[in-house]
N, CA, C and O atoms as a printed pandas DataFrame, in Angstrom:
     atom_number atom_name residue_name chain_id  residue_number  x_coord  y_coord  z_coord
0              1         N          UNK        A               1   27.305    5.317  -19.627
1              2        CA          UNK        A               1   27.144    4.385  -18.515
2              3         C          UNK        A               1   27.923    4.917  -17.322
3              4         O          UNK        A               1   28.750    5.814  -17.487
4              5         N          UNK        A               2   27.712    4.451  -16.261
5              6        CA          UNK        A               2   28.199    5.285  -14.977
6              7         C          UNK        A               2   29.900    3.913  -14.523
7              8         O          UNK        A               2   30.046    2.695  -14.626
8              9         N          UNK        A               3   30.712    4.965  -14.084
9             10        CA          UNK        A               3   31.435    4.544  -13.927
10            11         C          UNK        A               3   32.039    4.402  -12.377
11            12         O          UNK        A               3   32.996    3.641  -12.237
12            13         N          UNK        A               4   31.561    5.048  -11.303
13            14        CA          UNK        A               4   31.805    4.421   -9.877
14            15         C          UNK        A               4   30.823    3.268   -9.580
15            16         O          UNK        A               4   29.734    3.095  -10.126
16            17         N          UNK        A               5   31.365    2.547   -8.667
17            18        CA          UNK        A               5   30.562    1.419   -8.372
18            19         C          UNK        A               5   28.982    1.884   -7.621
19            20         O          UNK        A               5   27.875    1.444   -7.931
20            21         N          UNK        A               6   29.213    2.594   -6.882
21            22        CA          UNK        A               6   27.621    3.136   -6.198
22            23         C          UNK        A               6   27.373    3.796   -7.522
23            24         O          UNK        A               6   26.376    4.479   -7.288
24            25         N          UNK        A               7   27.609    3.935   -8.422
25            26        CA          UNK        A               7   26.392    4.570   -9.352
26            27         C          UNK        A               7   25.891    3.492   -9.842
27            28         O          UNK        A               7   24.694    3.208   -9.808
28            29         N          UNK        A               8   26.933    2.699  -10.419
29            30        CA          UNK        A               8   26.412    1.230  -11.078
30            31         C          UNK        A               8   25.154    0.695  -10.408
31            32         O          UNK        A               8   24.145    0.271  -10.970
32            33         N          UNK        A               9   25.423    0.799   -8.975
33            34        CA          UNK        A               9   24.053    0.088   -8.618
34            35         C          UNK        A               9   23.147    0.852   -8.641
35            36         O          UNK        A               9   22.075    0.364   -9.000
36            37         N          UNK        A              10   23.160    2.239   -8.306
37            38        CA          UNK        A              10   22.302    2.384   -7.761
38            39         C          UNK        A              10   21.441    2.931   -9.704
39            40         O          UNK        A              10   20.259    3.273   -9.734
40            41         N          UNK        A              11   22.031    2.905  -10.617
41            42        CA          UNK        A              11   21.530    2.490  -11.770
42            43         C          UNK        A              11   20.686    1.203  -11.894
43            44         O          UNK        A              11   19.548    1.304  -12.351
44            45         N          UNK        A              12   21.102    0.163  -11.569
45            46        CA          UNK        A              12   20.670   -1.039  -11.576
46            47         C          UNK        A              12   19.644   -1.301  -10.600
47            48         O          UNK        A              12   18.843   -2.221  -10.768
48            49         N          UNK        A              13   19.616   -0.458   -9.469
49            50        CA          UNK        A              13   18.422   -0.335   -7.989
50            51         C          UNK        A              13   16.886    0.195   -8.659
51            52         O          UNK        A              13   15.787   -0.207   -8.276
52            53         N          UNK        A              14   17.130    1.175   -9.731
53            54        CA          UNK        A              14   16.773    2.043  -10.403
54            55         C          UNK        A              14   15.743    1.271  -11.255
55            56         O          UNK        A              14   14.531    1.475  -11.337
56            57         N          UNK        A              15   16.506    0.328  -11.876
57            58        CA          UNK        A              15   15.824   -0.529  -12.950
58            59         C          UNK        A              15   14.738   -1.247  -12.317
59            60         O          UNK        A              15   13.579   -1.301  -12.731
60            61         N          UNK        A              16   15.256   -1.848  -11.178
61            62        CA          UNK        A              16   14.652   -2.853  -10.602
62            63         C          UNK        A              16   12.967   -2.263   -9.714
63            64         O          UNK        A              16   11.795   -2.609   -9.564
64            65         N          UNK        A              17   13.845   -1.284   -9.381
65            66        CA          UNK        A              17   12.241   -0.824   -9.171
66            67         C          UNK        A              17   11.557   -0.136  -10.160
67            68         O          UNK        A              17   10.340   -0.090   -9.983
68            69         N          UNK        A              18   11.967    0.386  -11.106
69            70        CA          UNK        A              18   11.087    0.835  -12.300
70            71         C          UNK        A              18   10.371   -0.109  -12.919
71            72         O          UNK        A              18    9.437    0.218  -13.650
72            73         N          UNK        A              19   10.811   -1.820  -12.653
73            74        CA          UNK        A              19    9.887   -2.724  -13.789
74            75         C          UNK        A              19    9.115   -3.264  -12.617
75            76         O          UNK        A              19    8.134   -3.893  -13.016
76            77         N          UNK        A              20    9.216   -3.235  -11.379
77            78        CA          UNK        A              20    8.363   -3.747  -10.407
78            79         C          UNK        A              20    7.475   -2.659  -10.524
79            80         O          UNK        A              20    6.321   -2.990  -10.797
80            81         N          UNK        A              21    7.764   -1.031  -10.347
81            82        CA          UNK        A              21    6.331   -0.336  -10.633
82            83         C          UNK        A              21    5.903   -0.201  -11.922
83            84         O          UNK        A              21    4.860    0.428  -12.105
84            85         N          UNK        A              22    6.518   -0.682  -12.898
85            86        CA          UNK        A              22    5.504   -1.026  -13.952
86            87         C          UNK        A              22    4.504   -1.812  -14.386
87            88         O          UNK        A              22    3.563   -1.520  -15.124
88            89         N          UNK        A              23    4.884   -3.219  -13.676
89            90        CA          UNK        A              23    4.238   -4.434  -13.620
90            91         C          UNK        A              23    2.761   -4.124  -12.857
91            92         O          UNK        A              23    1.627   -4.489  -13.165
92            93         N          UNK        A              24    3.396   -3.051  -11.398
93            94        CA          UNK        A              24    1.743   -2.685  -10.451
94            95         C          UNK        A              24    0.929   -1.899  -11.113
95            96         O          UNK        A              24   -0.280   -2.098  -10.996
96            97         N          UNK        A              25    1.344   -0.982  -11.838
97            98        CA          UNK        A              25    0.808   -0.050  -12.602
98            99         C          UNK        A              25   -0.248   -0.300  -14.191
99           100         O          UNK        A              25   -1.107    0.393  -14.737
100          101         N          UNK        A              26    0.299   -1.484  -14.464
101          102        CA          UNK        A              26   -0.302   -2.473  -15.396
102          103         C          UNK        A              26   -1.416   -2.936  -14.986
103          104         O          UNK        A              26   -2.585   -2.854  -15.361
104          105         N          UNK        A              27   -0.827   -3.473  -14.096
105          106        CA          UNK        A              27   -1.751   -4.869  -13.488
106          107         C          UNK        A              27   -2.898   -3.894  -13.182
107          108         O          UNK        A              27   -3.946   -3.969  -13.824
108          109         N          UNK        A              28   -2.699   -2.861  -12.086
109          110        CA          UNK        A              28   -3.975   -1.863  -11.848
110          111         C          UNK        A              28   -4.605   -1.227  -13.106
111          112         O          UNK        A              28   -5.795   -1.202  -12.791
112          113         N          UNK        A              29   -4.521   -0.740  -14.243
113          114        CA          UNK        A              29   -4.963   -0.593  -14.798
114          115         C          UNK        A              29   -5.837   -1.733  -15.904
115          116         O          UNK        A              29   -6.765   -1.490  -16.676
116          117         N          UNK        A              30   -5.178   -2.930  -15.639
117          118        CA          UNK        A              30   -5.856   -4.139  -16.502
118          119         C          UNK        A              30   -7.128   -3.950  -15.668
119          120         O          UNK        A              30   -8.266   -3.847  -16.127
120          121         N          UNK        A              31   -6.795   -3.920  -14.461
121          122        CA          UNK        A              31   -8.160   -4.409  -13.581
122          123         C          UNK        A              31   -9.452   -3.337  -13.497
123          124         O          UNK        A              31  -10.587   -3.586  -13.092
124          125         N          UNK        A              32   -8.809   -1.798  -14.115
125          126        CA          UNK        A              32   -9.756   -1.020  -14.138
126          127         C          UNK        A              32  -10.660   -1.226  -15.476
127          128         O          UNK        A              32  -11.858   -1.152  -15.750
128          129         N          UNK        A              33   -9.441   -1.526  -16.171
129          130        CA          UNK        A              33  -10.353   -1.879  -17.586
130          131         C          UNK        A              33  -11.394   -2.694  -17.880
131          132         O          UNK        A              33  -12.269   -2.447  -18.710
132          133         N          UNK        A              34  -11.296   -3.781  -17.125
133          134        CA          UNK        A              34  -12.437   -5.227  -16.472
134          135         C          UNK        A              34  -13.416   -4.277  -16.147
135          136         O          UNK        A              34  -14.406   -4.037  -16.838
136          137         N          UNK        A              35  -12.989   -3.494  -14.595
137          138        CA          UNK        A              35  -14.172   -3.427  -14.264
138          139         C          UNK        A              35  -15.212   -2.504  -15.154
139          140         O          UNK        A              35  -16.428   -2.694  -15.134
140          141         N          UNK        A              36  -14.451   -1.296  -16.077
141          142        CA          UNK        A              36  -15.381   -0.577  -16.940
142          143         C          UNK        A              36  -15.895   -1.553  -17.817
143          144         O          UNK        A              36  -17.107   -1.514  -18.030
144          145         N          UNK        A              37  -15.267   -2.357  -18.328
145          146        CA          UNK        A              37  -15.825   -3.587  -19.176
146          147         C          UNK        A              37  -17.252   -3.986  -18.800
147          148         O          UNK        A              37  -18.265   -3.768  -19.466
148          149         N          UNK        A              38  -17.133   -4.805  -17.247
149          150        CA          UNK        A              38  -18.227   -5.198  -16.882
150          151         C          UNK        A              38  -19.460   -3.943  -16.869
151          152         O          UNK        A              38  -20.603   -4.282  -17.177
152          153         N          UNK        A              39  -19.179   -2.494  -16.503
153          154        CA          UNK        A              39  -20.196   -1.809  -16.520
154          155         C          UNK        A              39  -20.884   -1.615  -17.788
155          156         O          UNK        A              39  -22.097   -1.701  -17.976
156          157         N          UNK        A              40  -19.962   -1.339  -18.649
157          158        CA          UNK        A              40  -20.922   -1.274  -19.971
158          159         C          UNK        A              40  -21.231   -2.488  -20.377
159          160         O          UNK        A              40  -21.516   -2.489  -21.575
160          161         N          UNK        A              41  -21.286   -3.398  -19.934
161          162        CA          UNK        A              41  -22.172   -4.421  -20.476
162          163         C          UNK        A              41  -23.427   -4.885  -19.380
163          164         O          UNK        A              41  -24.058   -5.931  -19.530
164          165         N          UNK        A              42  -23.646   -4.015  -18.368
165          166        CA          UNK        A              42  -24.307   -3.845  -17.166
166          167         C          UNK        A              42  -24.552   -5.420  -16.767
167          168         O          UNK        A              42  -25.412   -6.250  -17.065
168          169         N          UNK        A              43  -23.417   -5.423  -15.975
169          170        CA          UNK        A              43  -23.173   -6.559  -15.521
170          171         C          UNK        A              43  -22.606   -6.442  -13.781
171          172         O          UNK        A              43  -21.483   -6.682  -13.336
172          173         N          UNK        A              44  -23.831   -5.991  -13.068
173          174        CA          UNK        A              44  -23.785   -5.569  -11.946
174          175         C          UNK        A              44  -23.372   -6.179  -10.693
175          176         O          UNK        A              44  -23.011   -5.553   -9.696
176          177         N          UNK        A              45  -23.436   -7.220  -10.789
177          178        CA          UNK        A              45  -23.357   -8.499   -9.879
178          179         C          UNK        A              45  -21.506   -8.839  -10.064
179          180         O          UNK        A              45  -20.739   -9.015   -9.118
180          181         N          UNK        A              46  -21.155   -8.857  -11.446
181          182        CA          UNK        A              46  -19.680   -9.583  -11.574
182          183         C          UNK        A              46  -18.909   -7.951  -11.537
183          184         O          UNK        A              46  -17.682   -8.010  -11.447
184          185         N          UNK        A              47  -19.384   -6.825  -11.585
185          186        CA          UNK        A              47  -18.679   -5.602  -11.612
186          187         C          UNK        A              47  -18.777   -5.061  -10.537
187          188         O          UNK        A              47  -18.479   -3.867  -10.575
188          189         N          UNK        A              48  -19.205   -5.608   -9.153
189          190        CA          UNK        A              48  -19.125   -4.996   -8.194
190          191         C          UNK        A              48  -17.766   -5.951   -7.335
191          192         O          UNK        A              48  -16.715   -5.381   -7.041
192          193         N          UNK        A              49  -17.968   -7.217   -7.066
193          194        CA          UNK        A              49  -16.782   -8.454   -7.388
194          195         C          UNK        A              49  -15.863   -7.561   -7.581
195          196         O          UNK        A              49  -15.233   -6.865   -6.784
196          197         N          UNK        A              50  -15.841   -7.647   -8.767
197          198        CA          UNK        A              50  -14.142   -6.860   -9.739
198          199         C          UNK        A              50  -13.920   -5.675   -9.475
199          200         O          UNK        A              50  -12.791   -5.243   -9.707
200          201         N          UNK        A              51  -14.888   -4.840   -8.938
201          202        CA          UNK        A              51  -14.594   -3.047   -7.906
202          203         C          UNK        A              51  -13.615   -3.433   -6.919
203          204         O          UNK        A              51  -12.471   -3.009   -6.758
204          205         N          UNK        A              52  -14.482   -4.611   -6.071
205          206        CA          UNK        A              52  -13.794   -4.858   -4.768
206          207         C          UNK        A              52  -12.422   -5.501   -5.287
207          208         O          UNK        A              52  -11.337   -5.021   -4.959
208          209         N          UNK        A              53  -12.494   -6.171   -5.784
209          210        CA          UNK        A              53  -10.649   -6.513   -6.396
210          211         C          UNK        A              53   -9.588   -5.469   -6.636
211          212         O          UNK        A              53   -8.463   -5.368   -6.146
212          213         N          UNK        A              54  -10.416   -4.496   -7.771
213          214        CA          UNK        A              54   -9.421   -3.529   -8.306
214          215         C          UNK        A              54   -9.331   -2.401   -7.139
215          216         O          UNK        A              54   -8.437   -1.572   -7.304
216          217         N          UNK        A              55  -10.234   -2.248   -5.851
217          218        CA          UNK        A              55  -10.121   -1.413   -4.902
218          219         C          UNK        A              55   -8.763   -1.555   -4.452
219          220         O          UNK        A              55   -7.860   -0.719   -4.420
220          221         N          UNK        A              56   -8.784   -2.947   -4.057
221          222        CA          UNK        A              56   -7.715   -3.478   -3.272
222          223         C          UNK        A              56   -6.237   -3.071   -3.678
223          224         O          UNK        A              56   -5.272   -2.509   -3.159
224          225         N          UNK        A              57   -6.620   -3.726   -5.026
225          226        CA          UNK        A              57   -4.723   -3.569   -5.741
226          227         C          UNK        A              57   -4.386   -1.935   -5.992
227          228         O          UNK        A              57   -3.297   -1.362   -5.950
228          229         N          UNK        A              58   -5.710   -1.411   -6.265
229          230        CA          UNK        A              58   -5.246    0.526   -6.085
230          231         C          UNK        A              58   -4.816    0.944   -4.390
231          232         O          UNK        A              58   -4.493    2.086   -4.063
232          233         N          UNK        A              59   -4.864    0.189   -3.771
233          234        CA          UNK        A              59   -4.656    0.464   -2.324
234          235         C          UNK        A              59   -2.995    0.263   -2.537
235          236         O          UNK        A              59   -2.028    1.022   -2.589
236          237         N          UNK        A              60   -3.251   -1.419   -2.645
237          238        CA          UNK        A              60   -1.490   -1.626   -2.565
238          239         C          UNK        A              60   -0.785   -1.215   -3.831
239          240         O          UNK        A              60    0.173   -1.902   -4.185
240          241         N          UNK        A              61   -1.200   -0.019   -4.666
241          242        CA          UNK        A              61   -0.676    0.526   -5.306
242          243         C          UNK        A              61    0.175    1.931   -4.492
243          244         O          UNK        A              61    1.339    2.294   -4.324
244          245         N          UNK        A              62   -1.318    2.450   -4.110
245          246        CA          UNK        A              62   -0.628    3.403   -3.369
246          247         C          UNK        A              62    0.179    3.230   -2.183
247          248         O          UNK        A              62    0.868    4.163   -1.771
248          249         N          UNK        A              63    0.141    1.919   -1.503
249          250        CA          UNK        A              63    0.525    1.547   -0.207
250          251         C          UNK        A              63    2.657    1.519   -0.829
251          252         O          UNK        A              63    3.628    2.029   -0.271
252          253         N          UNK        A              64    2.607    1.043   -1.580
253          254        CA          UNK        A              64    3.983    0.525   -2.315
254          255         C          UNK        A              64    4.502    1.740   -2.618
255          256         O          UNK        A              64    5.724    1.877   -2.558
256          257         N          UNK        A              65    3.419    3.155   -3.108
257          258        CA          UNK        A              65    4.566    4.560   -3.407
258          259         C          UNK        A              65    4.170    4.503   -5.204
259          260         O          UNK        A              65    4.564    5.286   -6.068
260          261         N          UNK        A              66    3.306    3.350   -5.356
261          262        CA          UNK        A              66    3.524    3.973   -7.153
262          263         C          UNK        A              66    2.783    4.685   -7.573
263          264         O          UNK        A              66    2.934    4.985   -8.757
264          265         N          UNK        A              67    1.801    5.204   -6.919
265          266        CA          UNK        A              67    0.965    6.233   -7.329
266          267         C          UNK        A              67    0.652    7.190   -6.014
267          268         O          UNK        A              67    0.830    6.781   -4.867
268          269         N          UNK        A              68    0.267    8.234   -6.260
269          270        CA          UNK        A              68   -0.114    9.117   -4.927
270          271         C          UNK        A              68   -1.238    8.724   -4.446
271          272         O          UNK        A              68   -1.977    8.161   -5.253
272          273         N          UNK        A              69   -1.710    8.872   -3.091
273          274        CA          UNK        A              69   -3.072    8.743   -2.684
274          275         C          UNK        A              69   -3.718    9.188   -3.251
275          276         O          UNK        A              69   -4.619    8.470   -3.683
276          277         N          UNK        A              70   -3.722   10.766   -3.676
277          278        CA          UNK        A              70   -5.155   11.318   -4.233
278          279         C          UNK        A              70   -5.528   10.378   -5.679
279          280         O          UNK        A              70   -6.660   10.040   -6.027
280          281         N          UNK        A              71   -4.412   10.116   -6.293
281          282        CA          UNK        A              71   -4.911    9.696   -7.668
282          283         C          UNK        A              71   -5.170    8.368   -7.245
283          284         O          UNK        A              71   -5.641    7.815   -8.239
284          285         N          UNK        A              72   -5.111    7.435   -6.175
285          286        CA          UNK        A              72   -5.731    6.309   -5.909
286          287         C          UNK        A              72   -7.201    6.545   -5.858
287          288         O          UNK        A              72   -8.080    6.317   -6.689
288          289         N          UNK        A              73   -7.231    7.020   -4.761
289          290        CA          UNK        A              73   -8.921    7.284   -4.584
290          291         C          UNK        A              73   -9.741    7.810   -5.325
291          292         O          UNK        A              73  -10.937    7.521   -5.273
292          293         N          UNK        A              74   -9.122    8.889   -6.349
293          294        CA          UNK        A              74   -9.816    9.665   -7.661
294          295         C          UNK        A              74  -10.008    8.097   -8.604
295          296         O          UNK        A              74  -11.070    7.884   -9.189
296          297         N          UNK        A              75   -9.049    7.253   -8.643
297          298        CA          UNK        A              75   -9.782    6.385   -9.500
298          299         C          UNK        A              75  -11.000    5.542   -8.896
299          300         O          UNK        A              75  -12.097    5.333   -9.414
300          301         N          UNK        A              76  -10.514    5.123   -7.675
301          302        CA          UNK        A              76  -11.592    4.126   -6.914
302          303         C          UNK        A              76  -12.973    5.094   -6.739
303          304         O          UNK        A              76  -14.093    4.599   -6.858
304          305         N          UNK        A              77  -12.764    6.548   -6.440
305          306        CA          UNK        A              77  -14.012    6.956   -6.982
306          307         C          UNK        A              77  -14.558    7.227   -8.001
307          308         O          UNK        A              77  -15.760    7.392   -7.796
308          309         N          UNK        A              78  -14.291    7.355   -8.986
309          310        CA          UNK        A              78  -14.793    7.047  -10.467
310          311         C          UNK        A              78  -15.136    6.010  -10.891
311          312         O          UNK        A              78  -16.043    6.213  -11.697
312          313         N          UNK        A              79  -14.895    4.890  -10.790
313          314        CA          UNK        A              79  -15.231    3.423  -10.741
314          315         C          UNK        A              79  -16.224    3.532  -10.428
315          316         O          UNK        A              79  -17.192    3.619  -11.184
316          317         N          UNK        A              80  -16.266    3.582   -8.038
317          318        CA          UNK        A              80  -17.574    3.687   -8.038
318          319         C          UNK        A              80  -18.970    4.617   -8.186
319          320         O          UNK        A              80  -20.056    4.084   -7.956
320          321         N          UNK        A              81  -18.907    5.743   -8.499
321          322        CA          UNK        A              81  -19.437    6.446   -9.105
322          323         C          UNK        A              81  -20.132    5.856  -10.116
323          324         O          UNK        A              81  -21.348    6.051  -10.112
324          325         N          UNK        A              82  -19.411    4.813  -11.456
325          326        CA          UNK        A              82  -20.293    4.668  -12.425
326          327         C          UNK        A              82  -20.703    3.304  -11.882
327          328         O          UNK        A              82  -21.809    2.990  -12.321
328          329         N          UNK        A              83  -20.141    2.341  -11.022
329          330        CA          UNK        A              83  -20.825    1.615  -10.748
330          331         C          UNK        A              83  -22.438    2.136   -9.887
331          332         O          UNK        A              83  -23.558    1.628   -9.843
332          333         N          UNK        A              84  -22.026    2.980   -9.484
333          334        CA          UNK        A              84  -23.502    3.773   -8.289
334          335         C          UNK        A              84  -24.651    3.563   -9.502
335          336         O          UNK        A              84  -25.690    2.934   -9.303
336          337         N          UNK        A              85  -24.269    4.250  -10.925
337          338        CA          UNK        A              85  -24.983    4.717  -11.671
338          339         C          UNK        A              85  -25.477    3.457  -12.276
339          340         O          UNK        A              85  -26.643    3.655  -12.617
340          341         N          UNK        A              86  -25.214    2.602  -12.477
341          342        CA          UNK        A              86  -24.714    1.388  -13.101
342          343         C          UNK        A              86  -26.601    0.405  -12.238
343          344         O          UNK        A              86  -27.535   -0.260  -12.687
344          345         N          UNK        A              87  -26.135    0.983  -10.801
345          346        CA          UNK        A              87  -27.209   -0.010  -10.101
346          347         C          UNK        A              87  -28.342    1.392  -10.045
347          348         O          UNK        A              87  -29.442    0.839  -10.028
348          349         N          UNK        A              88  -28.477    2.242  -10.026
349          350        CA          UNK        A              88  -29.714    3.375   -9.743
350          351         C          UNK        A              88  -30.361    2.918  -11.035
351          352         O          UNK        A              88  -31.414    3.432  -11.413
């Protein structure tokens, strides 16, 4: 365990943002899982809905620093990609 006081916190600063980007990192991935959900059950109408949702929270994923841009948009384009395929 750290023994000056600025380490203490900044141990404890540490924590605090590690379970806040875990919680975003969750949450974005619950929502990707929905939306592949809805595609394989070609459910086009409630999986385009839930694109535009999970777009969003991959935004303020990346907007917050917990993921890089490229791997934001690599997911939001894969999503829609199979959603594209989903409606052709």
């Amino acid at each position: 365990m750290a023994n000056l006081k600025s380490a203490i916190k900044r141990v404890n600063t540490n924590n605090k943002k590690r379970e806040r980007n875990q919680a975003i990192k969750s949450d974005m991935r619950t929502h990707i899982k929905q939306v592949e959900k809805l595609i394989d059950v070609n459910d086009a109408e409630n999986a385009t809905s839930a694109y535009n949702s999970t777009a969003r929270i991959i935004d303020k994923a990346v907007q917050k620093g917990v993921i890089h841009k490229n791997n934001g948009n690599r997911h939001k384009a894969r999503l829609a990609k199979k959603l594209n395929n989903l409606s052709a």
